[in-house]
Each structure stands twice: as C-alpha cells, then as structure tokens.
C-alpha angles and dihedrals in degrees: 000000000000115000115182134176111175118174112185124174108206115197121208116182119212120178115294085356142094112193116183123192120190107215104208123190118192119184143155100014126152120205127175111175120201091191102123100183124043116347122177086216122219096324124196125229112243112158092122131022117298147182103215125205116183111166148152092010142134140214137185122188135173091193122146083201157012111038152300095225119008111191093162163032128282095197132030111271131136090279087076116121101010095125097043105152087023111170111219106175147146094014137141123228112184110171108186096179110142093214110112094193094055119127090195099169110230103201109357113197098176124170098359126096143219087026103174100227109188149131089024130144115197110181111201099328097162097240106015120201110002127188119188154151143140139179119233079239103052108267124131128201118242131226112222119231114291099031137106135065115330128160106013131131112224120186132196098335110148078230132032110182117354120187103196120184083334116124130213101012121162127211112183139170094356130145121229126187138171137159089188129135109223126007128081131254096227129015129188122176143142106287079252097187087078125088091243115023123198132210117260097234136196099018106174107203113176137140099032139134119224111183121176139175099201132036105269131127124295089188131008121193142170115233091238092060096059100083104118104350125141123206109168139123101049147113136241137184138172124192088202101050138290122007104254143204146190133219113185086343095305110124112239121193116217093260091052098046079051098057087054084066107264138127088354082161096050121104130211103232142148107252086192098208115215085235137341092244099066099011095215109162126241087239143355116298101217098176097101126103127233105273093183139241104319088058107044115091109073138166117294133222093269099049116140133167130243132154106251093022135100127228115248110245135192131198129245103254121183114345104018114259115230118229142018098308122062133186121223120233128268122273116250114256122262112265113255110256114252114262116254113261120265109238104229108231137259127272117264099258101250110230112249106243117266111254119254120260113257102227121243113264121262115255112263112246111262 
C-alpha cells in the first residue's frame, strides 16, 4: 500500500515581492476515527497558499459532528482561498454514527474555489460533498469553467452535494443513491447564516443519475438561486412514483419541474444497478450530452477503492453515459480472414496432330 505525505514549499520572486506556495500530496492514507461526538475530521492545513493534492484515501468516522475531510473554511477569514484548484479524487468517505439527526460534513470544500471533485465514493455521510462562501456583505465566490464534482458515487447522505451562497459549480456524471426516507439529493440555497446572502447562481447539473426509494427531492432550490442555473441530460427514478422536486419548499413532479424549463432532455428510467454497492448498470445509459475534454474520462465497471490505489476509468466513447460508471466501448470486430485464393485452371490439353498418310507405292512395270 503507498502512503505519501510531500510537503514542498516553491518560491517565485516578482519585483519588490516574495510569494511563497506550499504544494501538499497527500495519498494512501487510512484514517478510522472512534470519536463518537464532535471531530474536526482530517483537516488540511491552509494558513498560506497551497496546491492540494488529496488522493487514493480512506476514511472511516463514527462523529455525531464536525467532518470527515475538511479542505476549507466555514466563515470568511484570511484563510480564505488558500486552497483554491484543490484535487480531491479517488477517495473513500464511510461514516458509521447512529444519530440520525447528524449533519457530519463528508468533504467540506468552504470558502475556496475551482476544487476537482472526482472518482470519490461517500457512504452515508450525513451531507455528502458541500461548496460554499459568502461575504457579510453579499458576495459569493465563483467557480471557473471545468471544475466541480464529476464522476463520484454518493449513498444515503441527507445530502449529497449543497451549494450554499457558491456560484458556478458543476456537478456532472455522478451517481446518487438513497433509500432514505427524508433529505434531498441536491440543495442550493443563499448562504443564509450571513447578514446579506446572496443567491448561489448559475449551478449546471447534468449527466447525472438520481435514484430514490422513497419521494424526496431529487433537487431543492431556492428560487433565488435559479438565475442561470442548468439542470438537463439525466436520469431520474423513484421506486415509490414520480421523481419530485422543491423550489422554495413547494413539491414539483417531474412534469411540473419540466414545465419550469428544466431537463427537458432527461428521462425518467430505471438504471437498474447490478447492485447498490458498486452501482454498476445492467447495461450502458446512453441519455447524457457531450460535456467536452475536461469531463470525459469516468469510473469504469470495474472500479474498486483502496487506499493507495487508484480507481480504474474509462473514457465516453460514442453517445455520452450518464452517471459515475461507464462502460468502455466495444472492441472492434476482428477483421474477416481473406478468402483462399482460387487456383486458376489448367489449360485445355491441345490434340497432338494426326500423322500424314504414307502414299501408296507406285506399280511395278510389267
């Protein structure tokens, strides 16, 4: 098993200036935390500017509160920012708690900005991947173009991805599951603890899968926060009815959500999941849009996790896949043989010319 901890402080000089950012990898770590009230989680250091690396690890937690990960800030303070194009990828959150009312944060990603959130698995943590920020004066932080959460699996959180007073996130090609009773898939609201929140604007939520066994919400928004957002190309199902949503706490259907003018190009399918441990599809999903290089590359059917190790991907290949798995494409038939060559015939045998007659011989004189 690796297990790798580099800490490496680069120095660039500009005129009059010495800035100094500290690169940190983290990778192959296995953390399992007894700790059954408040943790603070695995918390990464941020006091100066730093490219964060946190790959291929595990952790396990009983806590009633606090976090699993915690890669940010909750409040502004000049810690904001340091982790700004932070990679958090291939790891394993488990949260065991018995308290049903916990809101345990699973990766916690507060006040930064343009976090890579991929190739992870969170298993009832009770909210799962959270964004957020928000200025005492109303000003949100906004994500850039190709970055956000793809390609994770996320099971029975409360909450499986919030954006709260964060602009411009993008959650692609994940899986989310939950057999849970009450909760929401995804929530987007104001980051409402501020004297002035403001709305998180111009979400983008597409290829993804939203199963749930029972009706509760697939998405809940505010309707501040729908300026700009996006929400098209997944699937939904519900074991229990129609797939539902909320919009400032009023239920939508489907229908109804669509009527407001999003995923008009989802379906409402049955992904029928091998199983709901790996959530590997019966077959490919072929319902997602091409969402371009950055997000092309996602788990593959075979994909396991393992501190140290890396998830196995696969590329989309033809029609976009919707959610975390993807199948790889077909391999090409194997070329026909080349038929045998045809051996060209023998030539007719030619006859042999008949001989020419002797002549007779002449009489002899009598």
């Amino acid at each position: 098993m690796m297990k790798r901890i580099i800490l490496v402080i680069s120095l660039t000089l500009v005129p009059y200036l010495l800035l100094s950012q500290v690169s940190l990898v983290i990778e192959g770590t296995t953390t399992n935390n007894t700790v059954t009230g408040n943790w603070a989680g695995v918390n990464i250091p941020r006091e100066q500017k730093t490219s964060l690396k946190y790959m291929n690890n595990q952790i396990t937690s009983v806590n009633a509160s606090g976090y699993l990960l915690q890669s940010g800030d909750e409040v502004p303070k000049t810690t904001n920012n340091n982790l700004d194009g932070a990679v958090i990828s291939g790891n394993k959150l488990i949260w065991n708690g018995s308290d049903a009312s916990s809101k345990t944060h699973g990766m916690f990603m507060g006040y930064n900005i343009n976090f890579s959130v991929k190739y992870n698995y969170l298993d009832k943590t009770p909210y799962g991947i959270l964004f957020k920020s928000g200025s005492d004066d109303g000003k949100n932080m906004t994500y850039s173009t190709g970055y956000g959460a793809s390609y994770n699996i996320v099971k029975n959180s409360n909450m499986s991805v919030r954006m709260k007073g964060i602009n411009g996130v993008q959650v692609y090609n994940n899986t989310f599951y939950s057999s849970l009773k009450s909760g929401t898939l995804i929530y987007i609201d104001a980051n409402n603890d501020r004297p002035v929140p403001a709305a998180s604007t111009g979400a983008r939520i597409k290829n993804n899968i939203f199963y749930t066994v029972h009706q509760i919400p697939n998405i809940s928004i505010e309707s501040r926060c729908l300026s700009d957002f996006e929400s098209d190309y997944n699937v939904f199902y519900c074991e229990s009815g129609t797939p539902v949503f909320s919009v400032d706490g009023s239920r939508k259907t489907f229908e109804q959500w669509q009527a407001m003018g999003y995923d008009r190009h989802s379906v409402v399918i049955n992904p029928k999941f091998k199983n709901t441990t790996d959530f590997v599809p019966s077959a490919r999903l072929d319902y997602g849009t091409d969402l371009g290089q950055t997000w092309s590359t996602g788990l593959s059917t075979g994909a396991v996790w393992s501190a140290g190790q890396t998830p196995a991907t696969t590329s989309q290949n033809g029609k976009w896949q919707v959610g975390a798995i993807l199948y790889a494409a077909a391999p090409a038939p194997a070329p026909a043989p080349a038929p045998a060559p045809v051996p060209a015939p023998a030539p007719a045998p030619v006859p042999a010319p008949a001989p020419a007659p002797v002549p007779a011989p002449a009489p002899a004189p009598v």
